[in-house]
PDB file with one MODEL, atoms N, CA, C and O in Angstrom:
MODEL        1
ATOM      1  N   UNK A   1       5.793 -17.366   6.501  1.00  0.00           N
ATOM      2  CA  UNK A   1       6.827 -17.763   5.577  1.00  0.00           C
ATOM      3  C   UNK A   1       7.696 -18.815   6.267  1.00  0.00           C
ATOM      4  O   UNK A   1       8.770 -18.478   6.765  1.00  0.00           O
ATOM      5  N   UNK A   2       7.287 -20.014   6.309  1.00  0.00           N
ATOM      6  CA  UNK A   2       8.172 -20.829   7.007  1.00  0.00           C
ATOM      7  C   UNK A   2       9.334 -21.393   6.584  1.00  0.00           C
ATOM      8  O   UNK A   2      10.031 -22.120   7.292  1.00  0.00           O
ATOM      9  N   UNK A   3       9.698 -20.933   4.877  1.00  0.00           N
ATOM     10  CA  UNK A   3      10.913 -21.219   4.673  1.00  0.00           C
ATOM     11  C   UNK A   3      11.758 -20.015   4.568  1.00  0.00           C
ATOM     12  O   UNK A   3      12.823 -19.917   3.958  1.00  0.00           O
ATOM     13  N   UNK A   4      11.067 -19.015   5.321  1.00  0.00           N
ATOM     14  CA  UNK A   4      11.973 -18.008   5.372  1.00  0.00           C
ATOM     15  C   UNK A   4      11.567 -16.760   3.777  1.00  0.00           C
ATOM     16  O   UNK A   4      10.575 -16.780   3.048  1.00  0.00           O
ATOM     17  N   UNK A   5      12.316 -16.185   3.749  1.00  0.00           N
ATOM     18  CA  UNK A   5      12.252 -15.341   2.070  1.00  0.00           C
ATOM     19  C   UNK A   5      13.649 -15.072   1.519  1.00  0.00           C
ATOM     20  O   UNK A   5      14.785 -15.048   1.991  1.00  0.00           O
ATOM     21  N   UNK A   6      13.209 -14.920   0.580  1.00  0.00           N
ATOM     22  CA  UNK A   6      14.563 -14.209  -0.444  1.00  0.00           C
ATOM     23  C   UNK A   6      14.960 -12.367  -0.155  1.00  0.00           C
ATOM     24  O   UNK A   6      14.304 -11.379   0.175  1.00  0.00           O
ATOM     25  N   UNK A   7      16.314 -12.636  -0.482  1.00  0.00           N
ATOM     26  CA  UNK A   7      16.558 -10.622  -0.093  1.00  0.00           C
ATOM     27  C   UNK A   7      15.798  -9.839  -1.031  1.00  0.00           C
ATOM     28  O   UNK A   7      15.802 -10.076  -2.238  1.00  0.00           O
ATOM     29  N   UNK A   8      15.079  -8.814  -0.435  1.00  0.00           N
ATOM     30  CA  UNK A   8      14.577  -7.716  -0.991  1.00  0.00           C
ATOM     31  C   UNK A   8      12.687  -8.294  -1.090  1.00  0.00           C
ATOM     32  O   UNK A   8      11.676  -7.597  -1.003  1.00  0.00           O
ATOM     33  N   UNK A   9      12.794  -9.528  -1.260  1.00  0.00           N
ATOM     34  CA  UNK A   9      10.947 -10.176  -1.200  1.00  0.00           C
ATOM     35  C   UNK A   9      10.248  -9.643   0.183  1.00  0.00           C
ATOM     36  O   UNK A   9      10.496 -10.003   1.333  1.00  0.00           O
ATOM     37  N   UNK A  10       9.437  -8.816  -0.212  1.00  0.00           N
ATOM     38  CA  UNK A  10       8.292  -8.572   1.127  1.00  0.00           C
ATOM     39  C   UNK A  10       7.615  -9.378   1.803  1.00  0.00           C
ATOM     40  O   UNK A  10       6.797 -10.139   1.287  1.00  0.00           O
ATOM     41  N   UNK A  11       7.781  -9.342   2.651  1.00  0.00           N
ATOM     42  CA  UNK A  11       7.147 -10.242   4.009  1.00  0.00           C
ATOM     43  C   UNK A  11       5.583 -10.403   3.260  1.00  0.00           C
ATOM     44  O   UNK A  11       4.963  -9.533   2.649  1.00  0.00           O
ATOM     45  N   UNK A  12       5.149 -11.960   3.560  1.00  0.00           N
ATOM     46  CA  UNK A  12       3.622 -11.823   3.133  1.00  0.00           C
ATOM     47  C   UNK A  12       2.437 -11.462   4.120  1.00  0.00           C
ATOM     48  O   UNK A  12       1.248 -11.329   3.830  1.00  0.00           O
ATOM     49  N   UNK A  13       3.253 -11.293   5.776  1.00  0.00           N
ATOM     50  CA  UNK A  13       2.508 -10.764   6.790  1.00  0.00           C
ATOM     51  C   UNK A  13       2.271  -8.859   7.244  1.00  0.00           C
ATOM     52  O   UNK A  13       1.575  -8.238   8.047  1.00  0.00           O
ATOM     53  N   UNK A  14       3.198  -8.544   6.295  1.00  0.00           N
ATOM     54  CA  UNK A  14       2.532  -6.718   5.741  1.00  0.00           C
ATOM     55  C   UNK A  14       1.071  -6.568   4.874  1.00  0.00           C
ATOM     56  O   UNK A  14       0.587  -7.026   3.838  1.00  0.00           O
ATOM     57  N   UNK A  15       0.681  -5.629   5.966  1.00  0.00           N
ATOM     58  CA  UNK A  15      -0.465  -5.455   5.277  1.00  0.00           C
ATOM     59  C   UNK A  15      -0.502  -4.416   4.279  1.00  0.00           C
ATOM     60  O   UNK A  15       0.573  -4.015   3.833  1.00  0.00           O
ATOM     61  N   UNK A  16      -1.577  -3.925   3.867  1.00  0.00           N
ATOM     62  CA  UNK A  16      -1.180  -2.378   3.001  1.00  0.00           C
ATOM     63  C   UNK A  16      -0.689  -0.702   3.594  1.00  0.00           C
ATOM     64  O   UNK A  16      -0.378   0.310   2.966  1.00  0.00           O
ATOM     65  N   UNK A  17      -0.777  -0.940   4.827  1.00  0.00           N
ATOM     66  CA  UNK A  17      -0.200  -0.366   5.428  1.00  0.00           C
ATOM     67  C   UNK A  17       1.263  -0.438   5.803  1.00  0.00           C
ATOM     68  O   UNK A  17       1.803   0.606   6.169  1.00  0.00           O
ATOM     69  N   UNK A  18       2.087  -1.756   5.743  1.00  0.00           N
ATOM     70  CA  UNK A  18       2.875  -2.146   6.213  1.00  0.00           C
ATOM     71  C   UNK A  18       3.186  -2.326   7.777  1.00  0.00           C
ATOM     72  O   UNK A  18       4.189  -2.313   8.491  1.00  0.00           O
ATOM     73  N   UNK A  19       1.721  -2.511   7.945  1.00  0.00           N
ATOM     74  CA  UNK A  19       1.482  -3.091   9.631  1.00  0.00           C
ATOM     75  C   UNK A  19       2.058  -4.634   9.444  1.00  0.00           C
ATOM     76  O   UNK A  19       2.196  -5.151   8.335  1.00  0.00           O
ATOM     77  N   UNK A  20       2.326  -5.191  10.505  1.00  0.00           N
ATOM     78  CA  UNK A  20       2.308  -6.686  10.672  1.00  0.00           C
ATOM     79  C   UNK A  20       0.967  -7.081  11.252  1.00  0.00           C
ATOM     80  O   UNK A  20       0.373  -6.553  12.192  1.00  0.00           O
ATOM     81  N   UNK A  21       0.527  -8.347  10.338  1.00  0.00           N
ATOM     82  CA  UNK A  21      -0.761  -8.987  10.684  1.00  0.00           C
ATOM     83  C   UNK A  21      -0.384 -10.153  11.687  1.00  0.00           C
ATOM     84  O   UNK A  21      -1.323 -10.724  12.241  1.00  0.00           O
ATOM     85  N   UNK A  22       1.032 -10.592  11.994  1.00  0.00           N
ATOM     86  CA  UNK A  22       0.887 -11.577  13.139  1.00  0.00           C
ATOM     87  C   UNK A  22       1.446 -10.655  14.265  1.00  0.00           C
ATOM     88  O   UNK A  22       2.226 -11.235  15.020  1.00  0.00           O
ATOM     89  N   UNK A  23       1.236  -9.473  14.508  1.00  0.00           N
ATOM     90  CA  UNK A  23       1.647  -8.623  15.764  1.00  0.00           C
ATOM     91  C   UNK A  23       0.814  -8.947  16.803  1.00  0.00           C
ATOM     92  O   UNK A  23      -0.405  -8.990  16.641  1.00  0.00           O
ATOM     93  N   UNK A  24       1.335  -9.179  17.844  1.00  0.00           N
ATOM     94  CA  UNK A  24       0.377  -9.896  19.583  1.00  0.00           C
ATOM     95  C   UNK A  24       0.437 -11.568  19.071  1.00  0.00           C
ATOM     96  O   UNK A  24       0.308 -12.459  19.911  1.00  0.00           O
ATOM     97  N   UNK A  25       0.571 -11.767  18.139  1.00  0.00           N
ATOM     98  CA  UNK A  25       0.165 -13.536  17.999  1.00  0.00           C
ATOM     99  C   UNK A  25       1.033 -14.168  18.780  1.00  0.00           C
ATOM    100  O   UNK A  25       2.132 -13.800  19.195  1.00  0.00           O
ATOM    101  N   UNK A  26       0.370 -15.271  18.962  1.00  0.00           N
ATOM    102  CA  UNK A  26       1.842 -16.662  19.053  1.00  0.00           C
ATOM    103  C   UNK A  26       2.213 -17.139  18.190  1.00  0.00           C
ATOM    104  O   UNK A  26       3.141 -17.903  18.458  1.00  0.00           O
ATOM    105  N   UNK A  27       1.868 -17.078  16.827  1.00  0.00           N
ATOM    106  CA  UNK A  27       2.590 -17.578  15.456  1.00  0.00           C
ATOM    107  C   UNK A  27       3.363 -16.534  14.993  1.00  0.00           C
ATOM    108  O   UNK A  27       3.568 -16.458  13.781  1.00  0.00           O
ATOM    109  N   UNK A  28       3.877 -15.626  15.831  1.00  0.00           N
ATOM    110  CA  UNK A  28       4.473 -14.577  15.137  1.00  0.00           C
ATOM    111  C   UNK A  28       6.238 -15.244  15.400  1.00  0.00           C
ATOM    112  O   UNK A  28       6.633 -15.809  16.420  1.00  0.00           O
ATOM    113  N   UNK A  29       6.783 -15.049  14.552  1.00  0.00           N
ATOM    114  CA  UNK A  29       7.979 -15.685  14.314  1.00  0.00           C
ATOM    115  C   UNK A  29       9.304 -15.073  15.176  1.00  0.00           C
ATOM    116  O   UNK A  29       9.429 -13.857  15.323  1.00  0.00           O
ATOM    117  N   UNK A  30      10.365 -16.125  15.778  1.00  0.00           N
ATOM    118  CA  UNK A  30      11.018 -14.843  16.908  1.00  0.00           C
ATOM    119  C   UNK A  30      11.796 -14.477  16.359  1.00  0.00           C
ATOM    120  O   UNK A  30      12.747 -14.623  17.126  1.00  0.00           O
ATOM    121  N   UNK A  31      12.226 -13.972  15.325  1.00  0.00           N
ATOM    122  CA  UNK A  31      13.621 -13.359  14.468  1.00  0.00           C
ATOM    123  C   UNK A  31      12.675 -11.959  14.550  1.00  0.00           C
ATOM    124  O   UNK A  31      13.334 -10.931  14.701  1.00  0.00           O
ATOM    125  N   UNK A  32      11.062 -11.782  14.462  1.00  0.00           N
ATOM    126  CA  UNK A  32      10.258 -10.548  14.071  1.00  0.00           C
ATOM    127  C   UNK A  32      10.199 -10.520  15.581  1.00  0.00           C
ATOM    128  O   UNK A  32       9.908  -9.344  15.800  1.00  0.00           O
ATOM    129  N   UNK A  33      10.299 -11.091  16.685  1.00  0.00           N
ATOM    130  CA  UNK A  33      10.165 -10.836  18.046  1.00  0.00           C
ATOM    131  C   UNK A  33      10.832 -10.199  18.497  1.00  0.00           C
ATOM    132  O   UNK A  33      10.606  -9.261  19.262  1.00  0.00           O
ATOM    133  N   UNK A  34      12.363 -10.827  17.867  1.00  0.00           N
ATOM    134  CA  UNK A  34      13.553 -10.380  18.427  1.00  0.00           C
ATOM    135  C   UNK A  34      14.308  -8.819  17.835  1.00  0.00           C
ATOM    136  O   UNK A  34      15.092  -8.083  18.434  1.00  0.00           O
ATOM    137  N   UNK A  35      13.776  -8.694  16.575  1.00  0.00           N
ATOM    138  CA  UNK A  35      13.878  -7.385  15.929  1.00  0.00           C
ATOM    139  C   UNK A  35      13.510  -6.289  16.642  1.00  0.00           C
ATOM    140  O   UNK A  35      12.416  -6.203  17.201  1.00  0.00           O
ATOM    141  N   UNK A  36      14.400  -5.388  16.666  1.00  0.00           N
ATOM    142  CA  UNK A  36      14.362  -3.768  16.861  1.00  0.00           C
ATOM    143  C   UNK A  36      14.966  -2.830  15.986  1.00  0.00           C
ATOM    144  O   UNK A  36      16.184  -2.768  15.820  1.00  0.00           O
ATOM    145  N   UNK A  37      13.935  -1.918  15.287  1.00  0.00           N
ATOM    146  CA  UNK A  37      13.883  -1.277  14.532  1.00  0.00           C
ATOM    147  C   UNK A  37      14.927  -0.151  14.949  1.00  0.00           C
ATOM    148  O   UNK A  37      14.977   0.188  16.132  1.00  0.00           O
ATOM    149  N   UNK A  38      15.843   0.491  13.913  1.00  0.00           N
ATOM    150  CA  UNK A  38      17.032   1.002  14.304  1.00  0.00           C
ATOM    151  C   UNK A  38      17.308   2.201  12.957  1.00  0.00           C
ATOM    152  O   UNK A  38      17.187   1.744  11.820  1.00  0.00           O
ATOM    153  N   UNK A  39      17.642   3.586  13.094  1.00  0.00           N
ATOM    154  CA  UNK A  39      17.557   3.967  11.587  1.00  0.00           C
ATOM    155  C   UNK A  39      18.610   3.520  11.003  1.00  0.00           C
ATOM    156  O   UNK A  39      18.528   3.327   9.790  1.00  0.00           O
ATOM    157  N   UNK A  40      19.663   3.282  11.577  1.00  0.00           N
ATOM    158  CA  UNK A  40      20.697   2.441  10.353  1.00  0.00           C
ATOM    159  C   UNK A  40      20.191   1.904  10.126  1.00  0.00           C
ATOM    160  O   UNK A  40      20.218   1.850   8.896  1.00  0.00           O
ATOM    161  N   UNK A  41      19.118   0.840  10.766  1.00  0.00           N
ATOM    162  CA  UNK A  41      18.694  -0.646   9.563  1.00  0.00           C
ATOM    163  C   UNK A  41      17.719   0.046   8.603  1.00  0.00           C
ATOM    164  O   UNK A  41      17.866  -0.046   7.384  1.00  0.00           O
ATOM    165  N   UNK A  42      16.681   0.767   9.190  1.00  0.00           N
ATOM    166  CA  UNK A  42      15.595   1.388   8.725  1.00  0.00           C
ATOM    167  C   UNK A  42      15.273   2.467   7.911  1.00  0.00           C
ATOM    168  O   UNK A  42      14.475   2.488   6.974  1.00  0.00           O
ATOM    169  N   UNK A  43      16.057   3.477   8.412  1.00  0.00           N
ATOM    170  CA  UNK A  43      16.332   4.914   7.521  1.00  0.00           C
ATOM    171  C   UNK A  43      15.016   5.700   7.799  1.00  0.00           C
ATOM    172  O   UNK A  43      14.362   5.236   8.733  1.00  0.00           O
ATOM    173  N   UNK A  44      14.631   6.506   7.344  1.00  0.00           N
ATOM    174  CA  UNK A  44      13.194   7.005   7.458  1.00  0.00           C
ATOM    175  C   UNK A  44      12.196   6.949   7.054  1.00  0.00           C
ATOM    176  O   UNK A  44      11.182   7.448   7.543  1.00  0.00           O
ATOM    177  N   UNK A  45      12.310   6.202   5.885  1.00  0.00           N
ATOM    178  CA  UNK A  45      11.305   5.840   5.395  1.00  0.00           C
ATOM    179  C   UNK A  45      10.637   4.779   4.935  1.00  0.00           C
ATOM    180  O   UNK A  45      11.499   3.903   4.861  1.00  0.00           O
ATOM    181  N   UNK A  46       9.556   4.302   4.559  1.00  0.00           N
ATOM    182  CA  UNK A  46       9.298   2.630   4.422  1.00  0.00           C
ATOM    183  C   UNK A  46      10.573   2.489   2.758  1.00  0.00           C
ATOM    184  O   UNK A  46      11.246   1.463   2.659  1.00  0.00           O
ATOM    185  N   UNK A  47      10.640   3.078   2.182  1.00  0.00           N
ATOM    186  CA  UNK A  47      11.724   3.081   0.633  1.00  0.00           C
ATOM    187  C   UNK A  47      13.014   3.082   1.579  1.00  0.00           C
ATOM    188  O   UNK A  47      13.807   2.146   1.478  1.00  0.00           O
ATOM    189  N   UNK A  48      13.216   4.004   2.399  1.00  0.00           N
ATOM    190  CA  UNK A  48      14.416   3.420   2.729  1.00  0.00           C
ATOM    191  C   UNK A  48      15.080   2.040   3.367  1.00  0.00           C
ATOM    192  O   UNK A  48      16.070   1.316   3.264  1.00  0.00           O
ATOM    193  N   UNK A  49      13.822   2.188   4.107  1.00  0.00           N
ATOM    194  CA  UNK A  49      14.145   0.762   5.221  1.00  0.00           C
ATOM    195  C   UNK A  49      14.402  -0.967   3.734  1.00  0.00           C
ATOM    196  O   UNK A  49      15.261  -1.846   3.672  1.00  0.00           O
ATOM    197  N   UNK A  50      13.410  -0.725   3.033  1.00  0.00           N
ATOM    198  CA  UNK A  50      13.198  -1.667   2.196  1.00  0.00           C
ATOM    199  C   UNK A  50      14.816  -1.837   1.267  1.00  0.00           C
ATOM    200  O   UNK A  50      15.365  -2.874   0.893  1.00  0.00           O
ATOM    201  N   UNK A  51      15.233  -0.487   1.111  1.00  0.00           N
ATOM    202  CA  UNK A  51      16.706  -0.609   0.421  1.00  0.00           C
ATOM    203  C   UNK A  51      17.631  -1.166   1.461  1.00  0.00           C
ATOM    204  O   UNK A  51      18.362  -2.098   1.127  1.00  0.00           O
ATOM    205  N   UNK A  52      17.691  -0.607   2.924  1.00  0.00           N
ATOM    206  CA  UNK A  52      19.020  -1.043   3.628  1.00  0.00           C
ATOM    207  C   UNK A  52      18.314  -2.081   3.475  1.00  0.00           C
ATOM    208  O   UNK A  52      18.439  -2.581   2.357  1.00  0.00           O
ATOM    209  N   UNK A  53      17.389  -2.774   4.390  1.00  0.00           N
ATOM    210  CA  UNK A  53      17.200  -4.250   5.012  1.00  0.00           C
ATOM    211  C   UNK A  53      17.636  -5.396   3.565  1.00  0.00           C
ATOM    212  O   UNK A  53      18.139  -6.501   3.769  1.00  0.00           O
ATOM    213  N   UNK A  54      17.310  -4.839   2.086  1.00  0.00           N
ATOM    214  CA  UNK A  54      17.602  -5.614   1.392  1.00  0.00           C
ATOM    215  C   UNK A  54      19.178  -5.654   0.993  1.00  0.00           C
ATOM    216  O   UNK A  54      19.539  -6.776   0.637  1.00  0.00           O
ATOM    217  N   UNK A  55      20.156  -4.689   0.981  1.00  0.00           N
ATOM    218  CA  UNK A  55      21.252  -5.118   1.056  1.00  0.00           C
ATOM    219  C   UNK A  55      21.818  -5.577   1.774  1.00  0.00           C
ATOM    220  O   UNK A  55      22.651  -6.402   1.400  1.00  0.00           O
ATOM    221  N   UNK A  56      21.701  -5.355   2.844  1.00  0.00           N
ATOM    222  CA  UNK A  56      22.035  -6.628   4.060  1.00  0.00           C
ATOM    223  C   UNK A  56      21.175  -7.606   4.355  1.00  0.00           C
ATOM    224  O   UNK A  56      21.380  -8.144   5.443  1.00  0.00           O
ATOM    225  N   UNK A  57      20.504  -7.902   3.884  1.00  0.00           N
ATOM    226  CA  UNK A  57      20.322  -9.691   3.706  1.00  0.00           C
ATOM    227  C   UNK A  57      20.725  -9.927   2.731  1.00  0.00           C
ATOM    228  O   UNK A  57      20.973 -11.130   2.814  1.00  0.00           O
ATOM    229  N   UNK A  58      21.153  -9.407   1.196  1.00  0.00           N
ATOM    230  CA  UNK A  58      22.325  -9.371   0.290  1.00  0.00           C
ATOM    231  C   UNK A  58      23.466  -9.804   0.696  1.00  0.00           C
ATOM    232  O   UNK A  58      24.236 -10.459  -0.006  1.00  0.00           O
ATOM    233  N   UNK A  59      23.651  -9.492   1.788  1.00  0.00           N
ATOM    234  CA  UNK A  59      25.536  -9.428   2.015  1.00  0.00           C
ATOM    235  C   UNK A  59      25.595 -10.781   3.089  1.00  0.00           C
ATOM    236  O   UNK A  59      26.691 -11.255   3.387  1.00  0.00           O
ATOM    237  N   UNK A  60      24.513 -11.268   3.557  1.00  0.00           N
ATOM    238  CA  UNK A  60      24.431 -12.930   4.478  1.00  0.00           C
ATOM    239  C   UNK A  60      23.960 -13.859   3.879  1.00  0.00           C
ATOM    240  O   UNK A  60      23.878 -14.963   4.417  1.00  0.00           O
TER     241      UNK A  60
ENDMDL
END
């Protein structure tokens, strides 16, 4: 996604699992490098994580 995404739009590098398909790459982007998964951001579940992470990219 080189122009980036919109809040709440799913990454097009999740697979159906919600693995990342550029994980180990060198095209993997460093904002996803620099990320660490946290349960405030995340919550427990893939529904949750998808609600926080989208209101806070809502709120920037």
């Amino acid at each position: 996604m080189p122009n980036g995404k919109a809040a709440g739009e799913r990454c097009i590098q999740l697979d159906e699992n919600n693995l990342c398909k550029l994980f180990n790459q060198p095209e993997r982007p460093q904002v996803c490098l620099q990320f660490k998964a946290m349960e405030d951001v995340c919550g427990d579940s893939n529904e949750a994580a998808m609600q926080i992470i989208t209101e806070l990219e809502m709120l920037t």
